[in-house]
N, C-alpha and C positions, 0 to 999 in steps of 0.2 A: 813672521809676525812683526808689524810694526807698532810698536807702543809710544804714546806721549811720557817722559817724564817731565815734571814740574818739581821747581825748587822753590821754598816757601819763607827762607829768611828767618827762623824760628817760628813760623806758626803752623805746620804741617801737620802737627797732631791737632791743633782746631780746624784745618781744612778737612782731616777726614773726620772728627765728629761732623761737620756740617754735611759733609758727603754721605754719609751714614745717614741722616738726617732727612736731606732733602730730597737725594736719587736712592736710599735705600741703599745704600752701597755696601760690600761683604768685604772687611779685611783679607786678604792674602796673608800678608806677612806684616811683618812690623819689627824693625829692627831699632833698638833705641843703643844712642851711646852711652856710655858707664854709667855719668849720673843722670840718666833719662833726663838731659834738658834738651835734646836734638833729636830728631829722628836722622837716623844713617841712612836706611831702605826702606821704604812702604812701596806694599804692591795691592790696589783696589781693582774691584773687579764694579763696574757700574756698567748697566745693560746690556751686559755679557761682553764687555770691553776692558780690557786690561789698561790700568795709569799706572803708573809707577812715581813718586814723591819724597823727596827728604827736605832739610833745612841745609843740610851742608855747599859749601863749594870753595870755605877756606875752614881753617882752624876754628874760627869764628860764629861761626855761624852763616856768616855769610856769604852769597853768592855773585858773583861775578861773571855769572855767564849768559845775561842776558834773559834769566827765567825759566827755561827750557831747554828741552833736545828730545830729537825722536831717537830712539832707540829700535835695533835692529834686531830680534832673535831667530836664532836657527835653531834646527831638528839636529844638526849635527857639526862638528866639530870641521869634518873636510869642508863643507859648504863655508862655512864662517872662512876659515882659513883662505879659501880661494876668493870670496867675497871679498877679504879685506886686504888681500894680495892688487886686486883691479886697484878697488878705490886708493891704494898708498900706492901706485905709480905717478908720480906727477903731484903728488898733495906732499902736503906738511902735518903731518898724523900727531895730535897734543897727547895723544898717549896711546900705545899700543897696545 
């Protein structure tokens, strides 16, 4: 599965009331940090499509990574592992 995650700078829990809002959209999950001023992990499910969302990408809240990334899941742990064995020959991997 390929999913969108989007990073929202502190405003991630008003992006998904709006998403709730306007595409109808079904929380997944919701992970808030300690004092619920950030979302860590949000996972929505909008027209049977999976987004995945927080605020983070420093201590801060903010992010620095240009707003996004597609995210990759797998059925299983050997797949991932040999997936990510290809793509880090020849790359520079920001975190393993």
């Amino acid at each position: 599965m390929l999913a969108t995650h989007i990073y929202f700078n502190g405003q991630c829990k008003q992006a998904i009331e709006l998403y709730k809002k306007v595409f109808h959209a079904t929380v997944k999950t919701l992970i808030e940090n300690p004092d619920h001023s950030l979302v860590v992990h949000a996972e929505i499910i909008i027209h049977d499509e999976l987004l995945m969302l927080n605020d983070f990408g420093n201590d801060d809240g903010i992010s620095t990574s240009g707003g996004y990334q597609l995210s990759v899941q797998f059925d299983n742990e050997a797949a991932l592992q040999e997936a990510y064995a290809a793509i880090e020959d020849g790359s520079t991997p920001l975190k393993p």
